[in-house]
VEXMISE-216967 format. One line per 3 residues: number of its first residue (from 1); their letters; for each residue x, y, z of N, C-alpha, C, O. Coordinates in steps of 0.1 Angstrom, whole numbers, always signed. Each point is the difference from the previous one (the first is absolute). Layout:
BEGIN
NUM> a> X/Y/Z/X/Y/Z/X/Y/Z/X/Y/Z ~ ...;
***
This chain:
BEGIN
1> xxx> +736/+1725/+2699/+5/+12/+7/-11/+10/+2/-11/-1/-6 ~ +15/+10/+13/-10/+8/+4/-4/+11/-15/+6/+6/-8 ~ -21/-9/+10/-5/+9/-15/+6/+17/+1/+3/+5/+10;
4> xxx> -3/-1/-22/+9/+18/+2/-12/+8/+4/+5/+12/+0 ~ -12/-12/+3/-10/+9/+9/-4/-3/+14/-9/+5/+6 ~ +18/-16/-2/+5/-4/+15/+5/+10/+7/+11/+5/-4;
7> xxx> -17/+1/+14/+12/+6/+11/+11/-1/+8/+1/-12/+0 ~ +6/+16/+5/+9/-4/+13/-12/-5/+11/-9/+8/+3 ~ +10/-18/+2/-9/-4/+9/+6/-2/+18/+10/-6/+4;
10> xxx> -17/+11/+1/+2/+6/+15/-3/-9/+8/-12/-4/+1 ~ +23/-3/+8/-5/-12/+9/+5/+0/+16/+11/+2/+5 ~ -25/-3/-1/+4/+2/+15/+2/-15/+7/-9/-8/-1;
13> xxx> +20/+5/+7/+2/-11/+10/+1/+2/+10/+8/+8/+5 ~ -19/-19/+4/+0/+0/+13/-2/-15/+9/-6/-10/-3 ~ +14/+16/+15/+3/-14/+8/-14/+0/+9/-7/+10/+1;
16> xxx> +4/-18/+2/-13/-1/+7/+5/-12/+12/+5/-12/-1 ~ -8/+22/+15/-2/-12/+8/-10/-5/+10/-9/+5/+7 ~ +15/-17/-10/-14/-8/+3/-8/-1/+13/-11/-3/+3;
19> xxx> +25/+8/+8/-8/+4/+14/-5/+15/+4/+0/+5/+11 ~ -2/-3/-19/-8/+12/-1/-12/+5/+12/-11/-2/-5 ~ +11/+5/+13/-15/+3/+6/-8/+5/-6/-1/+11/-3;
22> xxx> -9/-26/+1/-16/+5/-3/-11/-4/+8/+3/-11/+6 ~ -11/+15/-4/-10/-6/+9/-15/-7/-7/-10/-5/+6 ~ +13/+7/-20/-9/-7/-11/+1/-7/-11/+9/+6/-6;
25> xxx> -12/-17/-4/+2/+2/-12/+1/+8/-8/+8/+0/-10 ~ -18/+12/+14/-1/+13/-7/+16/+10/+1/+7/+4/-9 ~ -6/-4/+23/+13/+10/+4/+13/-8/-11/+6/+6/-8;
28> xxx> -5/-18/+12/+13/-6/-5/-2/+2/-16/+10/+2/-6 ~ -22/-3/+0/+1/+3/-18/+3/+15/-5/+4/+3/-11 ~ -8/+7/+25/-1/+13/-4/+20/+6/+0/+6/+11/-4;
31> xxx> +0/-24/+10/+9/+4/+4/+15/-2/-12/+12/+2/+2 ~ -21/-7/-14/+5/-6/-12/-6/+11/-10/+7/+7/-8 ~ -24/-4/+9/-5/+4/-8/+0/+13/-5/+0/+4/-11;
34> xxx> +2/+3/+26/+5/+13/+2/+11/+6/-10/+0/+9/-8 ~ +10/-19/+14/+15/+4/-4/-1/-2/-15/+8/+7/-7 ~ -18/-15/+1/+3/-1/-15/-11/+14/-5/+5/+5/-10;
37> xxx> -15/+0/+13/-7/+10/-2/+8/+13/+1/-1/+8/-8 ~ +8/-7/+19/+14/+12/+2/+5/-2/-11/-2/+9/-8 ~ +11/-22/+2/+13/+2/-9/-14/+3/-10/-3/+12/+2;
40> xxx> -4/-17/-9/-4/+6/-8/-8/+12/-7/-5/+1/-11 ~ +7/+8/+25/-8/+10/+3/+13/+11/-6/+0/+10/-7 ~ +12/-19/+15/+13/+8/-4/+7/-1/-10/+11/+5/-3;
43> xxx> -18/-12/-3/+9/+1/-14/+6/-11/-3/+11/+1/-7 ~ -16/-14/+11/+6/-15/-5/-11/-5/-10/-12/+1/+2 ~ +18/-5/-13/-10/-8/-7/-2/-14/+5/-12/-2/+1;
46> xxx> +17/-6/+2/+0/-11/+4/+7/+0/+16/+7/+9/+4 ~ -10/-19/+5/+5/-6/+14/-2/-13/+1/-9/-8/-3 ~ +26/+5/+12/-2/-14/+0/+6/-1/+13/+9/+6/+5;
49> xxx> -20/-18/+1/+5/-5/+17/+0/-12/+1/-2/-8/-9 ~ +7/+3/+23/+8/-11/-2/-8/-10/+0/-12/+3/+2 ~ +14/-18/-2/-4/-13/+7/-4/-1/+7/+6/+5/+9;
52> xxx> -17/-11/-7/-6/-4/+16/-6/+11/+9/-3/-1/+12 ~ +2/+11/-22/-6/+9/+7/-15/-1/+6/-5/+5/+10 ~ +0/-11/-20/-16/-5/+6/+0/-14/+6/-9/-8/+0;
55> xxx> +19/+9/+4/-3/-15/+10/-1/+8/+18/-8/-6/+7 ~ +13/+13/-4/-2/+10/+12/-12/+1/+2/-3/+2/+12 ~ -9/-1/-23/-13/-3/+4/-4/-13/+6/-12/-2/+1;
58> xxx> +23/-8/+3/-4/-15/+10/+1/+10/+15/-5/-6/+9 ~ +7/+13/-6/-1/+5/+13/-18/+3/+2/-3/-5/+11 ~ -3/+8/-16/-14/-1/+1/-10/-13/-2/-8/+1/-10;
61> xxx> +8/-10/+17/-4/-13/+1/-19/+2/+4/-6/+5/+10 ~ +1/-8/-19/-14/-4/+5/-4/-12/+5/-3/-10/-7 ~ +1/+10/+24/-4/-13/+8/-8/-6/-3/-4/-10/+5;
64> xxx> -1/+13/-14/-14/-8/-7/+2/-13/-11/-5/-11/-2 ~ +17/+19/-2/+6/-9/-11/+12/-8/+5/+4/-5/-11 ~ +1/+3/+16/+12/-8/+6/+10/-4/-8/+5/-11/+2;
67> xxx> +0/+19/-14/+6/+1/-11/+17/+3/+4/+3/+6/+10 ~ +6/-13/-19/+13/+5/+3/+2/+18/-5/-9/+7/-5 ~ +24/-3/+10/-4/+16/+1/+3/+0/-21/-5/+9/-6;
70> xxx> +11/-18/+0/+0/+2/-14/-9/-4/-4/+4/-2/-12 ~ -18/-2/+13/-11/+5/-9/-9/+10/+9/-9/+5/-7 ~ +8/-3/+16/-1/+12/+5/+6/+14/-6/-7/+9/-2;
73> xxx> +15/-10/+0/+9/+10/-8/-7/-2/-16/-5/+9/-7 ~ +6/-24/+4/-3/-1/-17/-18/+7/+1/-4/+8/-9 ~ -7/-12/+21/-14/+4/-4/+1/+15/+5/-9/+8/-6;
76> xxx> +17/-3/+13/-2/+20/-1/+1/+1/-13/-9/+1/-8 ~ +23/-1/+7/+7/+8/-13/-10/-1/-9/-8/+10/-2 ~ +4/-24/-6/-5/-3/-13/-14/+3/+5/-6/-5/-10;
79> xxx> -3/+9/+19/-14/-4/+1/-1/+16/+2/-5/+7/-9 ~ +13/+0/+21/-7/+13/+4/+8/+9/-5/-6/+10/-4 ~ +20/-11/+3/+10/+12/-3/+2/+3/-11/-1/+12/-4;
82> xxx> +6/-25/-6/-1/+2/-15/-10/+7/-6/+2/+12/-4 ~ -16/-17/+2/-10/+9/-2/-6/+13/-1/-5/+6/-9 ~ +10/-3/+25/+1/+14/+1/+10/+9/-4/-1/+12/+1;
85> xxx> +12/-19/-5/+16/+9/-3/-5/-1/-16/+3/+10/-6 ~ -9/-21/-3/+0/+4/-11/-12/+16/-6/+2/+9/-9 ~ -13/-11/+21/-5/+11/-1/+0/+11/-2/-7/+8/-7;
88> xxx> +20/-6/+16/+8/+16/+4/+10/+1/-10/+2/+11/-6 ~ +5/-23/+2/+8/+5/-8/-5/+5/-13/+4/+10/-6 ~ -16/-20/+1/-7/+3/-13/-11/+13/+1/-7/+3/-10;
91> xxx> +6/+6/+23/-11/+14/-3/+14/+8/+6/-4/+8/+8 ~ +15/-8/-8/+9/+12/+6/+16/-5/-5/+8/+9/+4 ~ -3/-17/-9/+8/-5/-3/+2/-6/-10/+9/-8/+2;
94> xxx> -15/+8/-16/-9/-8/-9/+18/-2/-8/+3/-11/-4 ~ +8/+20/+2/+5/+5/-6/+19/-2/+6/+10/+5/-5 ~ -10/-14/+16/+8/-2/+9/-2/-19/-2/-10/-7/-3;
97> xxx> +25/+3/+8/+4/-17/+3/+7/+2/+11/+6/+10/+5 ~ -9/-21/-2/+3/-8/+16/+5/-23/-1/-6/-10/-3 ~ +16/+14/+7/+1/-14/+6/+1/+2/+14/+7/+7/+6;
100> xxx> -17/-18/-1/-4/+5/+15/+6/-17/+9/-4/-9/+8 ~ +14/+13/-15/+10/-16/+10/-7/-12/-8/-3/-2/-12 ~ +0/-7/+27/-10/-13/-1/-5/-1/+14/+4/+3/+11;
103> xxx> -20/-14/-20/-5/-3/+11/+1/-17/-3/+3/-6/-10 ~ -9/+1/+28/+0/-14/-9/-17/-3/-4/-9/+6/+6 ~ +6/-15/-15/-12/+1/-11/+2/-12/+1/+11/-6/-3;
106> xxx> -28/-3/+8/-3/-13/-1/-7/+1/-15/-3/+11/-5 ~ +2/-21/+1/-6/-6/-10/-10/-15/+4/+2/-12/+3 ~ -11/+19/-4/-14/-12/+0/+1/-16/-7/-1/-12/+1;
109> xxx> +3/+23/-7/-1/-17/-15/+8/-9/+5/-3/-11/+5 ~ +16/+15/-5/+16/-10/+3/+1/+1/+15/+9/-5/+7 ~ -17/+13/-3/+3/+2/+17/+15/+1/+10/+3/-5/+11;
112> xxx> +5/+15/-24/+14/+1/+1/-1/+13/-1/-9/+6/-6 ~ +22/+1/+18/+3/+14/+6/+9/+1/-11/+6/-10/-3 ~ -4/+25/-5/+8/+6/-10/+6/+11/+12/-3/+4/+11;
115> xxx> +13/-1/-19/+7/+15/+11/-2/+10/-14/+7/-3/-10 ~ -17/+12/+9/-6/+4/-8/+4/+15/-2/-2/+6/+11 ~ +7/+4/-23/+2/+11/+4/-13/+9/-6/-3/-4/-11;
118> xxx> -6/+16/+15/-10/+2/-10/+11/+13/-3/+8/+6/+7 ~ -12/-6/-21/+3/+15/-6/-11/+10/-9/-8/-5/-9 ~ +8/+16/+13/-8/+9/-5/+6/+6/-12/+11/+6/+0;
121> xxx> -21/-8/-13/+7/+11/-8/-14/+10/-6/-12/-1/+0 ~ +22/+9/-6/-14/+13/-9/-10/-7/-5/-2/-10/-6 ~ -6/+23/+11/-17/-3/-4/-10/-10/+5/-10/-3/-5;
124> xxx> +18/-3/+18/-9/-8/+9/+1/-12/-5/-10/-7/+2 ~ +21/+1/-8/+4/-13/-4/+11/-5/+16/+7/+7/+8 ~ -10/-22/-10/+8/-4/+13/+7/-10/-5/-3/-2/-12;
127> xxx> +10/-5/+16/+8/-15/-5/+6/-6/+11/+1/+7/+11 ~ +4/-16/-11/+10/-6/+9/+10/-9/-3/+2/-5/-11 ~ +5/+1/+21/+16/-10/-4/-1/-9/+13/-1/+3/+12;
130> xxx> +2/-10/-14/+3/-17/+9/+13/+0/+2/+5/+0/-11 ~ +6/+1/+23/+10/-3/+3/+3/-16/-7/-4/-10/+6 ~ +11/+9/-18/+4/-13/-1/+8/-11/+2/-2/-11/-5;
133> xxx> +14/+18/+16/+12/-8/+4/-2/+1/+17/+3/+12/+3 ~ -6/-18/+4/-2/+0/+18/+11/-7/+3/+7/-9/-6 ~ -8/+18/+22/+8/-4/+8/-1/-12/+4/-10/-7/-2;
136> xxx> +24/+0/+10/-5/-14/+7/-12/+7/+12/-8/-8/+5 ~ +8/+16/-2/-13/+7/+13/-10/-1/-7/-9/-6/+4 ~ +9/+13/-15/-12/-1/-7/-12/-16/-1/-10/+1/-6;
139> xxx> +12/-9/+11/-5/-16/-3/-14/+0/-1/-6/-8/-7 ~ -1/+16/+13/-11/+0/-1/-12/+4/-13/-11/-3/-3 ~ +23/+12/-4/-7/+7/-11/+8/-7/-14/+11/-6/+1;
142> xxx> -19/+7/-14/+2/-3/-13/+9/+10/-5/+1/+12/+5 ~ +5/-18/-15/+7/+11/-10/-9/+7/-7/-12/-4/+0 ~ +15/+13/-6/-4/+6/-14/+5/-10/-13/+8/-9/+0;
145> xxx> -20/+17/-14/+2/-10/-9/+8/+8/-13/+5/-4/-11 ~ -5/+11/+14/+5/+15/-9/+5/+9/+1/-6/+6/+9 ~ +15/+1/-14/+3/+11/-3/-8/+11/-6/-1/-1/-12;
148> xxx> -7/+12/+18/-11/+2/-11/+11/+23/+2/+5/+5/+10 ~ -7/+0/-27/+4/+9/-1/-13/+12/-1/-10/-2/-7 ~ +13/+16/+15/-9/+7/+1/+5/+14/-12/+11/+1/-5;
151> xxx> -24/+9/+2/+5/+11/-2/-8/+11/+4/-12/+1/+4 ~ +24/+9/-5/-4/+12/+10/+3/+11/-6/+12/+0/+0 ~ -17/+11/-7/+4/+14/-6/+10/-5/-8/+10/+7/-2;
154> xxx> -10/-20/-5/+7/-4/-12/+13/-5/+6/+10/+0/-7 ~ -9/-3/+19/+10/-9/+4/-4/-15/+3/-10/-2/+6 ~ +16/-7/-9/+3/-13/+4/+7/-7/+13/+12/+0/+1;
157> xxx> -20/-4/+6/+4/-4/+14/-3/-15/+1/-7/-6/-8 ~ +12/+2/+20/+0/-16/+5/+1/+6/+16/+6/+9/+6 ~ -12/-19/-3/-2/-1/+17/+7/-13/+3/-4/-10/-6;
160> xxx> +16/+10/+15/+9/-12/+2/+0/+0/+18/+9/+6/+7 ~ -21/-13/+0/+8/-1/+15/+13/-6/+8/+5/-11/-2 ~ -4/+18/+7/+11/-1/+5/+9/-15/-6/+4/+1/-12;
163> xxx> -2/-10/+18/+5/-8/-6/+1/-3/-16/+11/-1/-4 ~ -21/+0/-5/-1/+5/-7/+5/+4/-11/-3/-2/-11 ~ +14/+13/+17/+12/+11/-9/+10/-10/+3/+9/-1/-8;
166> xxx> -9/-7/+18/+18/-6/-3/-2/-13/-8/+10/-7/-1 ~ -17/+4/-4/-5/-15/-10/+4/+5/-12/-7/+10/-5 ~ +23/-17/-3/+2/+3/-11/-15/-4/-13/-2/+8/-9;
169> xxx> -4/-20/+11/-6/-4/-12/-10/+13/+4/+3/+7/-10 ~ -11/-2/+16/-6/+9/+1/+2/+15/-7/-9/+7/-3 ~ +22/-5/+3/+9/+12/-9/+0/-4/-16/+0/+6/-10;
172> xxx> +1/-17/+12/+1/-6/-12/-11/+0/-9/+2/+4/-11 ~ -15/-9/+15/-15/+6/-5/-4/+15/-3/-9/+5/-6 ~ +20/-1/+13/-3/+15/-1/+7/+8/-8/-2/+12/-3;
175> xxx> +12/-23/-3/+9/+9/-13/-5/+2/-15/+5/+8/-8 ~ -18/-19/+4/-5/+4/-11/-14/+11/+1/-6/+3/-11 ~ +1/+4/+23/-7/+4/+3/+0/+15/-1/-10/+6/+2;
178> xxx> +20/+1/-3/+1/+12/-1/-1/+14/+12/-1/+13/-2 ~ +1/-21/+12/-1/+7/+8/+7/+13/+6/+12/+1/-2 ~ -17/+10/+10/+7/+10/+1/+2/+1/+12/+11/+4/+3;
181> xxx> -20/-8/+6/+2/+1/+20/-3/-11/+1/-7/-6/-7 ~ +14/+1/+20/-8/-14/+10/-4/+5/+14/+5/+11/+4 ~ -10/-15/+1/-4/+12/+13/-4/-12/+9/-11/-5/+0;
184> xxx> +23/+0/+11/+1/-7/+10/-5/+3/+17/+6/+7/+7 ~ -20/-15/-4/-1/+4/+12/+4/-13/+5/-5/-10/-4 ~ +16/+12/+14/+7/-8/+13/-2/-2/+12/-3/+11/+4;
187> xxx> +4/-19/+4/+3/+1/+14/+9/-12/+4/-3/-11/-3 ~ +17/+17/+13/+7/-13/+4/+3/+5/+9/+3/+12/+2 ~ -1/-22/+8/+8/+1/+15/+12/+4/+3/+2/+6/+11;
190> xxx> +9/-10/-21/+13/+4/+3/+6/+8/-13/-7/+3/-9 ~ +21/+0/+11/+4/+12/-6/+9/-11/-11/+7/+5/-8 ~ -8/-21/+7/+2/-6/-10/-13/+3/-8/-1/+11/-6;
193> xxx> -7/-17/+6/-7/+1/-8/-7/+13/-7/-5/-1/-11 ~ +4/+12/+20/+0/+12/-7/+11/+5/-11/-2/+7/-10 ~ +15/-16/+15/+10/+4/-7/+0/-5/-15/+2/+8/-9;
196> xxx> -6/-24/+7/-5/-8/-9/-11/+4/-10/+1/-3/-12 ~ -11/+11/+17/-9/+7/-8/+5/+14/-8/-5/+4/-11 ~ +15/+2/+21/+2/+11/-6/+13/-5/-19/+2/+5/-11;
199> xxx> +3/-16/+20/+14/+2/-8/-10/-6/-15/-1/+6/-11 ~ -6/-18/+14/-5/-5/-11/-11/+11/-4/-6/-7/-9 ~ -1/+19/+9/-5/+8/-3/+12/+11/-9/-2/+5/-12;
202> xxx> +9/-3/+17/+10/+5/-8/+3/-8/-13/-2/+3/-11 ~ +6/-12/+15/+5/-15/-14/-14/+4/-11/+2/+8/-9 ~ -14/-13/+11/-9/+3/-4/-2/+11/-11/-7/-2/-10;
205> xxx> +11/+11/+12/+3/+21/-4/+10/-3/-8/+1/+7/-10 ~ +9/-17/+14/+11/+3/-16/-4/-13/-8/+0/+1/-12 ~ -6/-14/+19/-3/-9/-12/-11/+8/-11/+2/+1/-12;
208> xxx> -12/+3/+18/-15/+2/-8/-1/+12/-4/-9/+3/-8 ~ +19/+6/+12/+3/+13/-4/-15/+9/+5/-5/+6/-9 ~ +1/-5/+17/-12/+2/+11/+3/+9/+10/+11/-2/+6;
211> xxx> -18/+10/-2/-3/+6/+18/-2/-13/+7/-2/-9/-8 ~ +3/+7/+17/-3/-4/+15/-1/+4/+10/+10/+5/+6 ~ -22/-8/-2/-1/+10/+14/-3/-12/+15/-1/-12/-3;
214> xxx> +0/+15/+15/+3/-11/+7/-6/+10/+16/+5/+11/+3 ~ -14/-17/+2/-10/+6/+14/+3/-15/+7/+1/-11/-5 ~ +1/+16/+20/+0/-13/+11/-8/+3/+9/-5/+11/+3;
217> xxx> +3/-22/+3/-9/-3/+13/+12/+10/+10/+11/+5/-3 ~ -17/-4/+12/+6/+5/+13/-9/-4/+14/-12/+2/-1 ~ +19/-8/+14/-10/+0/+16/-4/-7/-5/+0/+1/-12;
220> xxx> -5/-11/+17/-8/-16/+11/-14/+4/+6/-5/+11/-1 ~ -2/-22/+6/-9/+0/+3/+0/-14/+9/-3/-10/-8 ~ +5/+6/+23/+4/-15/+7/-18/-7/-2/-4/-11/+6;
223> xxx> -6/+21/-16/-9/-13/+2/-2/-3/-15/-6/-10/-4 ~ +11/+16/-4/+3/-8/-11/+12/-6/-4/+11/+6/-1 ~ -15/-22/+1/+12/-12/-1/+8/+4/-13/+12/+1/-1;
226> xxx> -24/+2/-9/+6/-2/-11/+11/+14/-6/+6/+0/-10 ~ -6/+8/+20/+8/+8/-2/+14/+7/+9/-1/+11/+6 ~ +14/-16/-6/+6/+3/+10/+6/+17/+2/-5/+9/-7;
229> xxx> +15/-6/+15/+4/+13/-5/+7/+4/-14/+10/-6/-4 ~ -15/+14/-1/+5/+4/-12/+11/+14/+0/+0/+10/+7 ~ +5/-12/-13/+9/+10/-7/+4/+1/-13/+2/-10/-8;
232> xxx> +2/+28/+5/+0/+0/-17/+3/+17/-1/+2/+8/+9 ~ -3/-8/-24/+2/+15/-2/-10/-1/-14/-7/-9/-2 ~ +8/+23/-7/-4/+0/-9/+12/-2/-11/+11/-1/+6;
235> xxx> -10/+1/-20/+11/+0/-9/-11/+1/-10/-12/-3/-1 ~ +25/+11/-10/-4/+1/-13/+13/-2/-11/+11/+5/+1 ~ -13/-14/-13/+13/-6/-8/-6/+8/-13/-12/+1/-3;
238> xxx> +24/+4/-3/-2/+5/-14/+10/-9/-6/+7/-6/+9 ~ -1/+3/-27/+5/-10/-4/+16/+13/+0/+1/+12/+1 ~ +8/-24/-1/+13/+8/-3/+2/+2/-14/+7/-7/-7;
241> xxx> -14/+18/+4/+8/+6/-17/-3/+10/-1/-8/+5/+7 ~ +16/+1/-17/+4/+13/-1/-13/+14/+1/+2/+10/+6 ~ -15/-14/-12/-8/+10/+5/-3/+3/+15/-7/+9/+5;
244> xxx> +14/-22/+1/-6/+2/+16/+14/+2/+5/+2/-4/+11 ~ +8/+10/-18/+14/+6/+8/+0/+9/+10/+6/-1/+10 ~ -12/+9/-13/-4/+15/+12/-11/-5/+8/-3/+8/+9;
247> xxx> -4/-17/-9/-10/-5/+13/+8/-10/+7/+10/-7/-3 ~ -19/+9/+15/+5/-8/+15/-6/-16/-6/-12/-3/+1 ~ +17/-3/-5/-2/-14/-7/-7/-15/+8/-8/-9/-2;
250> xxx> +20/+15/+13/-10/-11/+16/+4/+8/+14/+10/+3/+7 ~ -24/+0/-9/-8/+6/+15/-11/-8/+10/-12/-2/+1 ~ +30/-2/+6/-8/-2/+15/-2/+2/+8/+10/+6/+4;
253> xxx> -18/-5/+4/-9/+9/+13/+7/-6/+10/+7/-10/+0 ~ -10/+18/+10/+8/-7/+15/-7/-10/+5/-12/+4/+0 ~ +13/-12/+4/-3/-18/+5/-10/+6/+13/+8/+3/+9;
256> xxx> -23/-1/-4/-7/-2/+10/-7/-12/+7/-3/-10/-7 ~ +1/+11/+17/-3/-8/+9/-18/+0/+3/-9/-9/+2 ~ +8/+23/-2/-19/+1/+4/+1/+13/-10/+10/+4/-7;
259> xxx> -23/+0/+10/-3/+16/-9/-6/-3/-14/+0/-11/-6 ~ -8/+25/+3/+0/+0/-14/+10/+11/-6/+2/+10/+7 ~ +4/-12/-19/+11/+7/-7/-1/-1/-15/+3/-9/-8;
262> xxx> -8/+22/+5/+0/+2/-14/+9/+2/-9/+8/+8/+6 ~ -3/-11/-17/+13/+4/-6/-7/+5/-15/-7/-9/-4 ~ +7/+20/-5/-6/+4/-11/+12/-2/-11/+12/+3/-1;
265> xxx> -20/-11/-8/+10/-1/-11/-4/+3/-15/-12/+0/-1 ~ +18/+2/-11/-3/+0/-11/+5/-5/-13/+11/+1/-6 ~ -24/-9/+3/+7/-3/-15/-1/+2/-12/-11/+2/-4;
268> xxx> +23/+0/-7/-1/+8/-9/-3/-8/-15/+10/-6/-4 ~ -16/+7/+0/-2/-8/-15/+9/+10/-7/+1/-6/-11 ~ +4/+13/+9/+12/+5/-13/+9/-8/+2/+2/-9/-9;
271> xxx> +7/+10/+22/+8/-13/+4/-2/-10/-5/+9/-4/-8 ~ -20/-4/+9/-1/-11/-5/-2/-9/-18/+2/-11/-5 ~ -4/+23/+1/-6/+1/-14/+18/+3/-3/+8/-9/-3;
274> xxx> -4/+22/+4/+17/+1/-5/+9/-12/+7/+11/+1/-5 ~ -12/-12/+14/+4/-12/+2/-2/-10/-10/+10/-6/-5 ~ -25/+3/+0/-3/-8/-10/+5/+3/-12/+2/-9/-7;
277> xxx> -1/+22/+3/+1/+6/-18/+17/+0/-1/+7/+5/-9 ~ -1/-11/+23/+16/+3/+0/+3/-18/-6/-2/-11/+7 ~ +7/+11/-18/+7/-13/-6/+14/-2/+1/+6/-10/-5;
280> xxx> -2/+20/+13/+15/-1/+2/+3/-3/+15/+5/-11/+2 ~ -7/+16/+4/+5/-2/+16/-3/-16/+3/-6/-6/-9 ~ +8/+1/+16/-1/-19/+2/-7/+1/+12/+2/+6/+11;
283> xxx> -10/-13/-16/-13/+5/+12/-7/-18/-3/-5/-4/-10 ~ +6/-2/+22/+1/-11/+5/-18/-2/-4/-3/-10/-5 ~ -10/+21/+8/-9/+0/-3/-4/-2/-17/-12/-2/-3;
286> xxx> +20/+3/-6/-2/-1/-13/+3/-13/-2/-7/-7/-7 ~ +23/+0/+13/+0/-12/-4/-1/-14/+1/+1/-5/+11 ~ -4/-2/-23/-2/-15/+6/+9/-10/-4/+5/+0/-11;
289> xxx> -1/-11/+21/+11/-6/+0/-2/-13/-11/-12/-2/-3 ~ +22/-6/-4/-3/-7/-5/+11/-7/+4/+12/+3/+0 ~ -21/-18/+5/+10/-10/+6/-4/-12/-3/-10/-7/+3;
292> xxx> +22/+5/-11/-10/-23/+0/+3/-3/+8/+9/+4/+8 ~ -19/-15/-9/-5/-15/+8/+14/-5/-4/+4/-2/-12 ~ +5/-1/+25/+10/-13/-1/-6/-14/+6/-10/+0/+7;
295> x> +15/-10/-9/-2/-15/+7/+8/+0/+14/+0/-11/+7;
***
């Protein structure tokens, strides 16, 4: 649980879309980079955006290279954009986190495409998470091999893409782990599947007794295959018990089509600590079942 000199921690979500007019690699990262330099100019400690947002860098094809637009997208991001975004964040931002979606990320060695999310945290440290559960669209890319847990101002987080959050055994790894937020970047085409992430994001918040927060893709791009039109909103799940009685418990944003749309949210470590030290209320996150093995 979150240590007692933890704050309420301030989270900005935003939809990002992917047909965005840019006329550069540069313009289209500024158009991500920006918005996370604002929220945390304004007062977010952390931001999170959605999936596939660095794949919109396949619109900038070098003739030279005759490359599909998804490692085009994977050699910007990881060669020229990353680099320079760790820079800025670590001389003006040293002190702020970011999950900045995903991009997709070849791998030399195995010469297998990851859907890769990078995240920034304090003091110029970076990490990342491998989408581990793909789409049947996905075929071209590998799973992830892990679940890996971050920390941030004495919170505990997990990065779950999209798909991801609805994989029971994946919830299930995450119950001896202690975690306090999961922070889902998404992108889906239809208003099932947005619906599916939201509901099982919610489920999530009363199994693990956790925040969850949830950013989607939004808008198309007809020269990237690998991406169709998207739609989504933002959402945030808090667990159903009694410290979280007087908070809005599940907040969801209104369902867009293109745009970017920020939604500010907050989480509170008292809540969460007077949930844990509570032995009375039946709180589905404390218990574990015991069931034999029949024949």
């Amino acid at each position: 649980m979150p240590a007692p000199e933890s704050h309420a921690l301030t989270i900005d979500l935003w939809t990002f879309d992917i047909g965005a007019a840019a006329d550069s690699p540069e313009a289209f990262a500024a158009a991500c980079i920006d918005r996370a330099a604002d929220s945390w100019t304004g007062g977010a400690d952390l931001v999170l955006f959605p999936e596939y947002l660095w794949a919109g860098l396949g619109r900038f094809p070098d003739a030279a290279k005759r490359e599909h637009p998804v490692r085009t997208a994977a050699r910007l991001f990881w060669e020229d954009i990353w680099p320079a975004l760790l820079e800025r964040h670590y001389r003006h931002f040293s002190g702020k986190a970011a999950v900045l979606g995903t991009a997709p990320f070849f791998e030399p060695e195995s010469r297998r495409l990851r859907n890769r999310s990078p995240i920034l945290l304090s003091g110029g440290r970076a990490a990342f998470q491998d989408k581990i559960c793909l789409t049947p669209w996905e075929k071209s890319f590998a799973g992830g091999e892990s679940l890996k847990i971050h920390e941030f101002l004495g919170w505990r987080f997990a990065v779950l893409v999209c798909l991801d959050i609805e994989i029971p055994e994946l919830a299930v790894q995450l119950r001896e782990q202690a975690v306090d937020l999961l922070l889902v970047p998404s992108a889906t085409e239809s208003i099932l599947g947005c619906e599916r992430i939201a509901r099982c994001a919610s489920a999530r918040a009363v199994e693990l007794g956790c925040y969850v927060a949830v950013a989607h893709l939004t808008g198309g791009d007809p020269a990237l295959d690998l991406i169709d039109e998207n739609l989504g909103r933002t959402a945030f799940f808090a667990p159903s018990q009694a410290p979280f009685l007087e908070t809005e418990r599940e907040a969801r944003g209104k369902i867009h089509r293109d745009g970017f749309h920020r939604t500010r949210v907050v989480a509170d470590p008292a809540a969460l600590a007077a949930m844990r030290a509570d032995r009375v209320e039946t709180n589905p996150a404390r218990l574990r079942p015991t069931v034999s093995d029949r024949d």
